[in-house]
C-alpha positions in Angstrom: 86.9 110.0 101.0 86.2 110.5 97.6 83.6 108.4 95.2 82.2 109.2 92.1 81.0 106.9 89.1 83.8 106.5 87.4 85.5 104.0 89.8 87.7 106.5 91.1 88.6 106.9 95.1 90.7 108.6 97.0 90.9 108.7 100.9 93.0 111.8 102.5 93.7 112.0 105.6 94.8 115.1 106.6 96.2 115.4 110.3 97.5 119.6 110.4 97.8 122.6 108.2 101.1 121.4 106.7 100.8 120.5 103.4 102.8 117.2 104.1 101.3 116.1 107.2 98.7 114.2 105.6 97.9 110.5 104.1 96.9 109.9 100.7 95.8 106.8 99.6 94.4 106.7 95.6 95.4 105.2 92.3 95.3 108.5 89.8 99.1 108.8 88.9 100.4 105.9 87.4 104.2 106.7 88.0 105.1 105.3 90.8 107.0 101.7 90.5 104.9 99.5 93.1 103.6 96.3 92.4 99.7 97.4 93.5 100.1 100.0 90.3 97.5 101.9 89.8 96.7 101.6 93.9 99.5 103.3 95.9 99.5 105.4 99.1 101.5 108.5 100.2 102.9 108.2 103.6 103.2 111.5 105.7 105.6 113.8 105.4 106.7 111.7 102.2 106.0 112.8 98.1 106.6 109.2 96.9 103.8 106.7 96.5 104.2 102.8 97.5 103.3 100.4 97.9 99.3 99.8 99.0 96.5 96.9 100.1 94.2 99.1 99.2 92.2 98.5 96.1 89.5 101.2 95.4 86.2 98.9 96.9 84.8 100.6 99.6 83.2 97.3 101.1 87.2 96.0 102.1 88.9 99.2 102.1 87.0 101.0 105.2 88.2 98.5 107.3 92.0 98.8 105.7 91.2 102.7 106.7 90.3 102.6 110.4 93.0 100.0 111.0 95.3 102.8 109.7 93.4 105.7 111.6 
């Protein structure tokens, strides 16, 4: 997890040493068409962002998190 104090975050989850086999959840690119814009997560093995609950607060998201660990 990242934090800093800006209001910036982003949780990685990386799972191997393949550059794809990882989860990205974070809201710094803006082009991706999902309705939780900025917020959007990358799925493994996939480039695209969608669609995310997530929304950047530590207090609700840690528990989004482990649910998805």
């Amino acid at each position: 997890m990242n934090f800093n104090n800006y209001n910036q975050y982003s949780y990685v989850v990386y799972y191997s040493p393949d550059p794809m086999d990882r989860i990205i959840i974070d809201y710094y690119n803006e082009e991706w068409n999902v309705t939780s814009k900025p917020n959007h997560i990358h799925q493994r093995y996939e480039k695209e962002g969608k669609e995310t609950v997530f929304t950047g607060n530590p207090e609700t998201d840690i528990y989004l998190l482990l649910e998805l660990l």
